[in-house]
PASEBA-1860 file (N, C-alpha, C; in nm, 3 decimals):
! residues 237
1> XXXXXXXX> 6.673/-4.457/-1.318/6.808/-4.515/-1.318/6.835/-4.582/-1.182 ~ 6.900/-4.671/-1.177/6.930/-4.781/-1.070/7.042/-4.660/-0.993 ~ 6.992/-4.684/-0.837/7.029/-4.599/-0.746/7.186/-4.616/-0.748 ~ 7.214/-4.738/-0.743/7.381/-4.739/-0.734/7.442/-4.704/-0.829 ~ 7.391/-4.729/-0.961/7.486/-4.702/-1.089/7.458/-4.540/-1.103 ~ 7.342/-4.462/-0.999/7.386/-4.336/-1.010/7.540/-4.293/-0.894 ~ 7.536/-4.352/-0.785/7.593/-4.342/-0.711/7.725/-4.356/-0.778 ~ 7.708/-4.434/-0.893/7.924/-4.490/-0.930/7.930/-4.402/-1.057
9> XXXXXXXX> 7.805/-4.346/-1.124/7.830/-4.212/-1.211/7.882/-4.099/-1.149 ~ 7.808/-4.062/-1.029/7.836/-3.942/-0.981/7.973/-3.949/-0.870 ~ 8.015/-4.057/-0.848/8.195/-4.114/-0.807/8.264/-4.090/-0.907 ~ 8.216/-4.122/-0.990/8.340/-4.094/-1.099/8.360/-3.970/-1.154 ~ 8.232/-3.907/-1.204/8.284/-3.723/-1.214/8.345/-3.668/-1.066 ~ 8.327/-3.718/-0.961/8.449/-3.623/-0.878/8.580/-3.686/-0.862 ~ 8.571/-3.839/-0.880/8.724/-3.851/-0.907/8.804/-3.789/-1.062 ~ 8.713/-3.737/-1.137/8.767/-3.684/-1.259/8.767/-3.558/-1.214
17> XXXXXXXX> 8.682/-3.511/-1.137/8.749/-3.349/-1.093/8.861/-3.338/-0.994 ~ 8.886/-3.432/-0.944/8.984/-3.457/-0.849/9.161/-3.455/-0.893 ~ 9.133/-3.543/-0.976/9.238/-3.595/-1.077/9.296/-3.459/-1.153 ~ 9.162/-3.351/-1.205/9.184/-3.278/-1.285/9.327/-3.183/-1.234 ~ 9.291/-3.167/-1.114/9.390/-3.071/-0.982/9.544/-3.100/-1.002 ~ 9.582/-3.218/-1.055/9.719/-3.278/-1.029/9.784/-3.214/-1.195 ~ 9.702/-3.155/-1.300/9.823/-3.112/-1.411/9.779/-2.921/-1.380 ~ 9.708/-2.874/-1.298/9.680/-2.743/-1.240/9.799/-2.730/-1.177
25> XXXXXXXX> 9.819/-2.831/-1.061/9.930/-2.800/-0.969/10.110/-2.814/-1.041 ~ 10.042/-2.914/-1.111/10.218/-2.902/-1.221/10.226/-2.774/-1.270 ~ 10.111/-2.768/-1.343/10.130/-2.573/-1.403/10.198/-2.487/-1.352 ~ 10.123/-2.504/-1.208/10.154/-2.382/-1.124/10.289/-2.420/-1.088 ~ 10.359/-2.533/-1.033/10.466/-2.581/-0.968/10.571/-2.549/-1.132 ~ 10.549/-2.516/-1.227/10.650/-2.522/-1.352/10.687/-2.378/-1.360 ~ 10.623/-2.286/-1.371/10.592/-2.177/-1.362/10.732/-2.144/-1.264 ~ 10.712/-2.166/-1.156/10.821/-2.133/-1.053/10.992/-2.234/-1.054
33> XXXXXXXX> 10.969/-2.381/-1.136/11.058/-2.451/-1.136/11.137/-2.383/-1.228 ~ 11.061/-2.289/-1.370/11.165/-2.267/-1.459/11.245/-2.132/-1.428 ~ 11.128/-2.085/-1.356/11.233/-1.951/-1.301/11.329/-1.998/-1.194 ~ 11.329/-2.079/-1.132/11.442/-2.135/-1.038/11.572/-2.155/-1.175 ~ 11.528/-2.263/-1.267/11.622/-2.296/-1.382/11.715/-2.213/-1.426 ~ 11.638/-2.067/-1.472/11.711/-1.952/-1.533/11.810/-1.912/-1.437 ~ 11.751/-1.879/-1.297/11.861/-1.841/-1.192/11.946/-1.920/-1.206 ~ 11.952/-2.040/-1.170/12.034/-2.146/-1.131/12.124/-2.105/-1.286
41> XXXXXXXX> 12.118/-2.104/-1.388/12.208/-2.138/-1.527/12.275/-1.998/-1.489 ~ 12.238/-1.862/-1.472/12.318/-1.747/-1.433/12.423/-1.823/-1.380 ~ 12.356/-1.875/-1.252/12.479/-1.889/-1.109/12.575/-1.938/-1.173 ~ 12.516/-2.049/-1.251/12.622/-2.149/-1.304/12.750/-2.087/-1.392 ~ 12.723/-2.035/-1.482/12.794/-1.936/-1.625/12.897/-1.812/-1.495 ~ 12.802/-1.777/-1.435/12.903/-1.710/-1.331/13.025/-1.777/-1.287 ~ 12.963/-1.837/-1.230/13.020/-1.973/-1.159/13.176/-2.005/-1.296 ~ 13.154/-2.087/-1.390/13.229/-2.108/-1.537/13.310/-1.987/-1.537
49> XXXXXXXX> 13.310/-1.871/-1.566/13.362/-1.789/-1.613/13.485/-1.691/-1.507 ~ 13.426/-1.768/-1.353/13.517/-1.698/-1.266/13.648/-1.835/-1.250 ~ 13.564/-1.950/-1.328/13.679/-2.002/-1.286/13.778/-1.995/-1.414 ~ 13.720/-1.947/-1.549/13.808/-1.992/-1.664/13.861/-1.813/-1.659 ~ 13.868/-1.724/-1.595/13.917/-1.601/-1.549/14.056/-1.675/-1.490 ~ 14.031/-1.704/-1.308/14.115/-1.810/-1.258/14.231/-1.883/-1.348 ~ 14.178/-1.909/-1.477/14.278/-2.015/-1.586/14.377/-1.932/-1.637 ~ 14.270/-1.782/-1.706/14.362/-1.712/-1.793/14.449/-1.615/-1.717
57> XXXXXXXX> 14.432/-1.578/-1.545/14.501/-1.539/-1.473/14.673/-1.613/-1.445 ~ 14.637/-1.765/-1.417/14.732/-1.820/-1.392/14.829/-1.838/-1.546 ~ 14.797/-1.883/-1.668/14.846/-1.830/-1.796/14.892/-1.663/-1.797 ~ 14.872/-1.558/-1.788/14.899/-1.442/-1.758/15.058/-1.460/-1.662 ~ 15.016/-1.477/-1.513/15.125/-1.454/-1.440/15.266/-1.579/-1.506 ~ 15.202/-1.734/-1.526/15.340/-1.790/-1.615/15.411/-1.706/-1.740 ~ 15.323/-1.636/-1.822/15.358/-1.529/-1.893/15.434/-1.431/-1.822 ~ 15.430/-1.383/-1.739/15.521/-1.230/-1.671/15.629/-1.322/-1.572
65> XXXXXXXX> 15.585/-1.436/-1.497/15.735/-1.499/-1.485/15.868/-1.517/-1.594 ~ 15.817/-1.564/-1.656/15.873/-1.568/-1.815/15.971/-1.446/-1.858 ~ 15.854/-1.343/-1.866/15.943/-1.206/-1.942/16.025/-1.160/-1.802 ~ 16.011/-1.157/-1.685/16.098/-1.162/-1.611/16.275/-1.236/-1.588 ~ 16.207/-1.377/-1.651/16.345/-1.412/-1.638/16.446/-1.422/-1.796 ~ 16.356/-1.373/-1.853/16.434/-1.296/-2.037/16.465/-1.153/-1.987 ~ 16.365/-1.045/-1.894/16.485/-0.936/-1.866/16.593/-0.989/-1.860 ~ 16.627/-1.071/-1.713/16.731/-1.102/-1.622/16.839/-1.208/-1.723
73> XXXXXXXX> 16.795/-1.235/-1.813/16.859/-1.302/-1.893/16.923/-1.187/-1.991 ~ 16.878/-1.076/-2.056/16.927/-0.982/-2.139/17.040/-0.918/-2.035 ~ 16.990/-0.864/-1.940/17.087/-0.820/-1.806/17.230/-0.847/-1.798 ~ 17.207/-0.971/-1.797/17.338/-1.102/-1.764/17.417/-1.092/-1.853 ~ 17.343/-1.122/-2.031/17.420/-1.089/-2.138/17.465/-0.958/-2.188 ~ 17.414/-0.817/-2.124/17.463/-0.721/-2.178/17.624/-0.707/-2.052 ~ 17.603/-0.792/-1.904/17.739/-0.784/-1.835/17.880/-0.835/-1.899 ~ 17.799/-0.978/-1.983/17.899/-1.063/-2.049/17.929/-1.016/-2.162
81> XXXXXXXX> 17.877/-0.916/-2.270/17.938/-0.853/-2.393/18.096/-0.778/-2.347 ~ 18.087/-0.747/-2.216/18.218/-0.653/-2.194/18.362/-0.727/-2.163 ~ 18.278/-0.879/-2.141/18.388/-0.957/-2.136/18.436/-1.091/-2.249 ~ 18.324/-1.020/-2.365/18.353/-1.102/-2.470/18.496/-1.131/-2.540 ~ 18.569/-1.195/-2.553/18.711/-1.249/-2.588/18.729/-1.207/-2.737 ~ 18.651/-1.321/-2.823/18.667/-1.385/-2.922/18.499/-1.368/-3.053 ~ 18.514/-1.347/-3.139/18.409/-1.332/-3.228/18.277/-1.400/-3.208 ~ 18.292/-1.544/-3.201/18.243/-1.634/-3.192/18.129/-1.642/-3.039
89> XXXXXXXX> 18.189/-1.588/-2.915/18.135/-1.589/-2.827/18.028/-1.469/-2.821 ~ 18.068/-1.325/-2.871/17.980/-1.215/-2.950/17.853/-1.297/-3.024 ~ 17.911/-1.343/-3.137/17.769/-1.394/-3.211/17.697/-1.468/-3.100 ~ 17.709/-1.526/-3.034/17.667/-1.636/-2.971/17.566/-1.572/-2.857 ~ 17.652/-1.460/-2.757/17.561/-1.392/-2.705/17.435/-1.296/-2.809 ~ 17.516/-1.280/-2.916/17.371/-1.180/-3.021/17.247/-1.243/-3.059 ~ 17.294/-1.398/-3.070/17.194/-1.456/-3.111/17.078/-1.536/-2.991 ~ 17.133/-1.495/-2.893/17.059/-1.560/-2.787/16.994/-1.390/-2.714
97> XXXXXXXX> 17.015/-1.293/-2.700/16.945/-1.166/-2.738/16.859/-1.180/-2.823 ~ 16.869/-1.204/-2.965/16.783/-1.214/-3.067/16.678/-1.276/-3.006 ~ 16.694/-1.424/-2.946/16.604/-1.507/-2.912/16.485/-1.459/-2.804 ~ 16.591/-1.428/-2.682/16.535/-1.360/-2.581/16.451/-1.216/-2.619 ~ 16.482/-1.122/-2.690/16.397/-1.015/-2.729/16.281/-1.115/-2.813 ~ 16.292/-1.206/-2.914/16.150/-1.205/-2.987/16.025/-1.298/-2.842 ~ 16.112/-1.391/-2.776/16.061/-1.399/-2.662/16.018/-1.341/-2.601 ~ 16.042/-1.240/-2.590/15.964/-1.147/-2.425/15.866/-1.023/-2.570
105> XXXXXXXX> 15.880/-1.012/-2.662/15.790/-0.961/-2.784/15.660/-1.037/-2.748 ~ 15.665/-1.173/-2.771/15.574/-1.262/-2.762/15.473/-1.268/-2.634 ~ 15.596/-1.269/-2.519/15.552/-1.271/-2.357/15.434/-1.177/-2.366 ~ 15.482/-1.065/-2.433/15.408/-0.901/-2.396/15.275/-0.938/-2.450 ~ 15.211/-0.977/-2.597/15.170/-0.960/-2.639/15.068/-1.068/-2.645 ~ 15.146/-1.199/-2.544/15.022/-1.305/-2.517/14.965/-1.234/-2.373 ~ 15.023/-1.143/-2.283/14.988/-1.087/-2.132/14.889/-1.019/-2.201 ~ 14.895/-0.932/-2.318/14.820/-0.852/-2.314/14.670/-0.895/-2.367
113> XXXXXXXX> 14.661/-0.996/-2.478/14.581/-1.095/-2.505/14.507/-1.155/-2.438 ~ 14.584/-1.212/-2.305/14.513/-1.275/-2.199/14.411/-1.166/-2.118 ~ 14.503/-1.063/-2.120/14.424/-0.908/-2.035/14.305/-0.875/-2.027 ~ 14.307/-0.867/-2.215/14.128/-0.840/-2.257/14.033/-0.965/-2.221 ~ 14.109/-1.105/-2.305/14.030/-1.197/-2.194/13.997/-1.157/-2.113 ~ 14.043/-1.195/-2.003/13.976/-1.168/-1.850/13.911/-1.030/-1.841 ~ 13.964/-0.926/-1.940/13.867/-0.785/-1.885/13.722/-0.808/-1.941 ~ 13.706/-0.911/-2.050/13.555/-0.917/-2.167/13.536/-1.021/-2.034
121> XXXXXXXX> 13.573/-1.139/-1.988/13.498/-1.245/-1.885/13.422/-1.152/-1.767 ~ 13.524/-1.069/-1.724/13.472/-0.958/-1.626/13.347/-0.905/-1.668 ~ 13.343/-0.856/-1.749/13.225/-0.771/-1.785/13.103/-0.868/-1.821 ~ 13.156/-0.996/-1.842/13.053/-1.066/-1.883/13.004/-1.119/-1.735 ~ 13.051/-1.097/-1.653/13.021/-1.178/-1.488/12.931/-1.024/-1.415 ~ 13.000/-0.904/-1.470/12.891/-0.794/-1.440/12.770/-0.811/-1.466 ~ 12.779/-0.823/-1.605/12.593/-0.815/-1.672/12.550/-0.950/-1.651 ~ 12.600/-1.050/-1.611/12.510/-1.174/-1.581/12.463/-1.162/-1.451
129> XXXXXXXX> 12.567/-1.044/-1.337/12.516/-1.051/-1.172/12.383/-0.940/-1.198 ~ 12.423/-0.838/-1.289/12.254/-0.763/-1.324/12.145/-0.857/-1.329 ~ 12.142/-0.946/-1.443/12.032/-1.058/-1.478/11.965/-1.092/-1.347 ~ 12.083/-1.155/-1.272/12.045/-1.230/-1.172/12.019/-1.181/-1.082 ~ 12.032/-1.066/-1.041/11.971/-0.990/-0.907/11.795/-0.937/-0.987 ~ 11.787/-0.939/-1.172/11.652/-0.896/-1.186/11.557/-1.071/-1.183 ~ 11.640/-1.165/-1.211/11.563/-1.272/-1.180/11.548/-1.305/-1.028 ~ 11.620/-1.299/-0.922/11.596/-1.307/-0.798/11.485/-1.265/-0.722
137> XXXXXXXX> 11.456/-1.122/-0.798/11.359/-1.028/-0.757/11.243/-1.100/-0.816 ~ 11.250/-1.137/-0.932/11.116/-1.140/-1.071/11.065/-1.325/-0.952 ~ 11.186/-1.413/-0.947/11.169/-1.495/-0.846/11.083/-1.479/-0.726 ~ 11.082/-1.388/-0.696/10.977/-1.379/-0.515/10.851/-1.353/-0.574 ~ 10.858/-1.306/-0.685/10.734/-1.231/-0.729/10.633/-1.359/-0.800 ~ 10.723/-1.454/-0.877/10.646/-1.589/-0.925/10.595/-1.679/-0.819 ~ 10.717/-1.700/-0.724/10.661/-1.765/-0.577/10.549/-1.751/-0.518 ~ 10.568/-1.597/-0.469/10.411/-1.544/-0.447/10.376/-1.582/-0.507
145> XXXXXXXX> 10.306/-1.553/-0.662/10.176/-1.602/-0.769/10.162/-1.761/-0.734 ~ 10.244/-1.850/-0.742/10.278/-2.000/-0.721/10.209/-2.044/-0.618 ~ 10.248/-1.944/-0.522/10.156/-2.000/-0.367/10.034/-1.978/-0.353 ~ 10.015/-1.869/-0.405/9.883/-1.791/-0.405/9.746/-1.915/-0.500 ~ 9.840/-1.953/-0.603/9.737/-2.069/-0.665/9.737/-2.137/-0.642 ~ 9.811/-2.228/-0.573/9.821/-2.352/-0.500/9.738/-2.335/-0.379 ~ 9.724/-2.268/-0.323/9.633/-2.233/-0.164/9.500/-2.186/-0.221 ~ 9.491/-2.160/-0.365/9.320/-2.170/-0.450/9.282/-2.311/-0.439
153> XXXXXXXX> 9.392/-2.363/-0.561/9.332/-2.532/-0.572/9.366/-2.578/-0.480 ~ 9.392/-2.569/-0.377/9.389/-2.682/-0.265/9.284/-2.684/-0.160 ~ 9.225/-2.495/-0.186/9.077/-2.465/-0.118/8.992/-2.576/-0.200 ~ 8.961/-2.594/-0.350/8.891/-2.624/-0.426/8.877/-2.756/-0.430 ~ 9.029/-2.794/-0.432/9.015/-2.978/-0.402/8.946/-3.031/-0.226 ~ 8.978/-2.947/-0.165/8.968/-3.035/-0.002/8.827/-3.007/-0.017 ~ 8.723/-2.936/-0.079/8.581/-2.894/-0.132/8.549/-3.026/-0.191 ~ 8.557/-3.052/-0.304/8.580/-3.161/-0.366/8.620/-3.326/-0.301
161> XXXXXXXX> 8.692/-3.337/-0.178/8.730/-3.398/-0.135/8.589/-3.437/0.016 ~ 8.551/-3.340/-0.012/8.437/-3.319/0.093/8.333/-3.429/0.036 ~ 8.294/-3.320/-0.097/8.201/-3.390/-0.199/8.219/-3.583/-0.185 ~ 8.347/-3.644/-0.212/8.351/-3.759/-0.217/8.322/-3.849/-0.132 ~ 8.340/-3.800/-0.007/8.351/-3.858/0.136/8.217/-3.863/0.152 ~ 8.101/-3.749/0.123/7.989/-3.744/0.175/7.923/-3.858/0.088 ~ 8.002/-3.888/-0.094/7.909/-4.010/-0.155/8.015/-4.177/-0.079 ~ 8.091/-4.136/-0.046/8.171/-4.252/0.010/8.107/-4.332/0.147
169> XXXXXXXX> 8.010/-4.214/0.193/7.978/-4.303/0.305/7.806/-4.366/0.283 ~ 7.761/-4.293/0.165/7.596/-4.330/0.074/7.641/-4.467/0.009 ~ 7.737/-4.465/-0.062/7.764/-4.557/-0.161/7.798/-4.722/-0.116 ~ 7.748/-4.783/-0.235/7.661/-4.935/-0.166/7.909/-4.993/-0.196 ~ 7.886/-5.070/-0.057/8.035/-5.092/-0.072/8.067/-5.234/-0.195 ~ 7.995/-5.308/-0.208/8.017/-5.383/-0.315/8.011/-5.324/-0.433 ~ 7.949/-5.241/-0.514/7.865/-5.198/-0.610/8.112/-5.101/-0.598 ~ 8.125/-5.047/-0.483/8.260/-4.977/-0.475/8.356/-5.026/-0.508
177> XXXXXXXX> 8.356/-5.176/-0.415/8.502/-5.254/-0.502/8.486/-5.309/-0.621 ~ 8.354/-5.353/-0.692/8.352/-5.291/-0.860/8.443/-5.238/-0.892 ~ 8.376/-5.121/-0.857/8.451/-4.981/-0.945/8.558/-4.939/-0.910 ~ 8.616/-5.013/-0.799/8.773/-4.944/-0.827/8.839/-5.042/-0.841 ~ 8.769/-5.183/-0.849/8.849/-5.263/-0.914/8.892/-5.220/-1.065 ~ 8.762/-5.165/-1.157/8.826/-5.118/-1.249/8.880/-5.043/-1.278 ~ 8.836/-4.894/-1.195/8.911/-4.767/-1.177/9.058/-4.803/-1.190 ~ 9.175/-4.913/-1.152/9.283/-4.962/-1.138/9.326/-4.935/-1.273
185> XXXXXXXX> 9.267/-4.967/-1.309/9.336/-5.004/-1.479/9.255/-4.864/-1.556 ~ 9.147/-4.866/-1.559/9.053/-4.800/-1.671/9.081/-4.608/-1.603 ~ 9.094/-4.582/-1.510/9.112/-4.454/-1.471/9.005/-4.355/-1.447 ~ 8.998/-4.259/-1.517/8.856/-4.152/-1.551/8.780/-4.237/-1.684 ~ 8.806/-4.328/-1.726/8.731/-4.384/-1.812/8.682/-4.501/-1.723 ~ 8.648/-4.520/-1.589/8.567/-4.655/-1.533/8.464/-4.664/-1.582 ~ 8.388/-4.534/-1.577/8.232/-4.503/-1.631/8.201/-4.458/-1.748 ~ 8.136/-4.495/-1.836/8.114/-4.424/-1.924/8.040/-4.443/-2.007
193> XXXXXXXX> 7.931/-4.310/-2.095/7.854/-4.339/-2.170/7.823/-4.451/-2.262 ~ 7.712/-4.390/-2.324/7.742/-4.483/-2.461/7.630/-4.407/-2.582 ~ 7.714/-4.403/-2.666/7.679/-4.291/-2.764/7.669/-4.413/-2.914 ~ 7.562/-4.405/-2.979/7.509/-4.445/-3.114/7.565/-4.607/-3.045 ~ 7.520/-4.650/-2.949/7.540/-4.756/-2.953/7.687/-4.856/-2.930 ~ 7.767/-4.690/-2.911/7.888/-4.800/-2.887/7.984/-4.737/-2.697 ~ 8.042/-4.798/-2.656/8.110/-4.816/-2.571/8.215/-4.662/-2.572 ~ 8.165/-4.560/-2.467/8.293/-4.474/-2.520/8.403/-4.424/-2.457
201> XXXXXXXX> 8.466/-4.590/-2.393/8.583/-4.635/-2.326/8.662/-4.728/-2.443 ~ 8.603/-4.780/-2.518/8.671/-4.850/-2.586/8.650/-4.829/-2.750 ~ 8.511/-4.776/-2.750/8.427/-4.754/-2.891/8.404/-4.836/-2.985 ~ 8.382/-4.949/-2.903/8.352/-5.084/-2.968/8.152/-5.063/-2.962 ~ 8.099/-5.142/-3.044/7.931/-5.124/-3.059/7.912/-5.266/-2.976 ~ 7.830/-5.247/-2.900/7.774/-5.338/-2.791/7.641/-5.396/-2.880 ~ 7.583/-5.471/-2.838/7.509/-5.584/-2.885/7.401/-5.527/-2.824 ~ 7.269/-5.543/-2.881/7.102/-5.518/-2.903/7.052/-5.534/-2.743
209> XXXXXXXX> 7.122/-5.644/-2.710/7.076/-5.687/-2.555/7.142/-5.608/-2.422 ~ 7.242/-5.584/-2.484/7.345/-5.514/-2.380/7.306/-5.368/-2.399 ~ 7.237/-5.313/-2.493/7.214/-5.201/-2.531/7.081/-5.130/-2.447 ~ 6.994/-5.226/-2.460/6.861/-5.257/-2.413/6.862/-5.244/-2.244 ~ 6.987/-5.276/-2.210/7.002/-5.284/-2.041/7.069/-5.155/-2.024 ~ 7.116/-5.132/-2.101/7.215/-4.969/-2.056/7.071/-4.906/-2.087 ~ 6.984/-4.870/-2.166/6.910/-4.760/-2.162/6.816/-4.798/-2.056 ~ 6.746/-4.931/-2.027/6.653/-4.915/-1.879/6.718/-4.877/-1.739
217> XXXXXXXX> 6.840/-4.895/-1.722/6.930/-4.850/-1.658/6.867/-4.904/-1.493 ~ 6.842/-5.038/-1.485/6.795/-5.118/-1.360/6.902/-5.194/-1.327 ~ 7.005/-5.211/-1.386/7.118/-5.271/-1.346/7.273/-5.210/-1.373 ~ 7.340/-5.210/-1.300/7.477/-5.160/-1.310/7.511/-5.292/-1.465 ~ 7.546/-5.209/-1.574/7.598/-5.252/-1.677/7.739/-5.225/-1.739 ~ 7.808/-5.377/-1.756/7.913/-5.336/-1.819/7.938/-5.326/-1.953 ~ 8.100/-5.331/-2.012/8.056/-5.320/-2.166/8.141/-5.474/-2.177 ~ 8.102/-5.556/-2.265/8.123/-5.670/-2.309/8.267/-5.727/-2.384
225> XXXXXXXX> 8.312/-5.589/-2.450/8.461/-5.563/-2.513/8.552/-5.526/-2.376 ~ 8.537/-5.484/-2.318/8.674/-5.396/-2.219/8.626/-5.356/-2.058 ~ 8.507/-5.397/-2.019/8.439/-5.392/-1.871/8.391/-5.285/-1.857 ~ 8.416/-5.165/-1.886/8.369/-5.038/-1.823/8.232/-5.049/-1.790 ~ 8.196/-4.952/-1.713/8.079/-4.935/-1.661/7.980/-4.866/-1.758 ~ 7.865/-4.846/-1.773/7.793/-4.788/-1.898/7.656/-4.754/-1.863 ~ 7.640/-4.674/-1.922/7.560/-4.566/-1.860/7.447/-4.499/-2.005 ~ 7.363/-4.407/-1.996/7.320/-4.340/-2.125/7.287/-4.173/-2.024
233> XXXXX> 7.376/-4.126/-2.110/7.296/-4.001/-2.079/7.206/-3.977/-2.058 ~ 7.154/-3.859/-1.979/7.001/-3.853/-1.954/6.920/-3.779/-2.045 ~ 6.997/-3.694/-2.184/6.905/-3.672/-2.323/6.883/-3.769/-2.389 ~ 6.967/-3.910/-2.358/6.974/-3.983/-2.474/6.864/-4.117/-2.431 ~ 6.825/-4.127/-2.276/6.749/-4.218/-2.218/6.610/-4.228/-2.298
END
């Protein structure tokens, strides 16, 4: 096999092991993003619920202002029954009693309504600060794991990174801007076999002559459909 087109085979399996590192490190980097997520949605719902507490508090106290000033209103009218005159002014205070008692009935019974609200929000801001002090913890513990694999593959890549440099400085530099001219576009597929005769970057069947040059393998060969570089295995030579 032609020395350079081994040289841009064996470039391209370490830029494909290279490459491989970048959905490893998402893994590992997701792993820890979603446990950040879960915390963060606690904080948040915490967060929601102290303020819609806050809501049903301020509803509550307009409620007990309220039945406060229907006491002070019954008060007033039981002073003025003693100075009632005339029939008419009687009914008049009875029926505004009437009013004021089903009023402050109501007052009581929306305060108390609101009460359990806020006592069920409470309890719900308890067991979400549990959650979140066990995700905080469960948090340091993913971090660690997170770092711990990231400081693997990054031993493994700068290894790898070694590997390239040592064919980067062998490798013929024309035969290079080739290949990353196509590398641009074509990716981990710059290079690539060719199996029963066809192209297996594009999987188009190459022609008798073009076929004939990929298996003597004396010249860097492309494929005729889509450029890639082409190669034959070494069972299939």
């Amino acid at each position: 096999m032609n020395k350079h087109l081994k040289q841009l085979i064996d470039l391209s399996i370490v830029d494909k092991e290279i490459d491989a590192f970048e959905p490893q490190i998402e893994e590992a980097n997701s792993k820890y993003e979603a446990a950040q997520a879960k915390t963060k949605s606690i904080e948040s719902d915490i967060e929601n619920l102290t303020n819609e507490i806050k809501e049903e508090e301020v509803k509550k106290a307009k409620n007990e202002l309220h039945l406060a000033e229907l006491s002070n209103k019954l008060e007033e009218n039981a002073k003025k029954s003693s100075e009632v005159k005339t029939e008419r002014e009687m009914k008049s205070l009875q029926l505004e009693e009437e009013i004021a008692k089903e009023q402050i009935t109501f007052a009581n019974e929306e305060i108390e309504r609101l009460e359990k609200i806020i006592e069920a929000k409470k309890e719900q801001i308890d067991a979400a600060k549990v959650t979140l002090k066990e995700l905080d913890a469960n948090l340091e513990s993913v971090k660690a794991d997170v770092d711990a694999k990231l400081e693997e593959i990054n031993k493994e890549r700068q290894e790898v990174f070694k590997k390239k440099e040592k064919l980067l400085a062998d490798v013929n530099q024309k035969g290079l801007a080739f290949y990353q001219k196509i590398r641009r576009w074509a990716k981990n597929t710059t290079v690539v076999p060719v199996e029963d005769q066809a192209c297996m970057g594009c999987h188009m069947v190459i022609g008798d002559k073009v076929y004939a040059d990929v298996i003597k393998g004396e010249d860097i060969t492309t494929c005729p459909h889509c450029g890639r570089i082409l190669y034959m295995k070494a069972s299939e030579e």
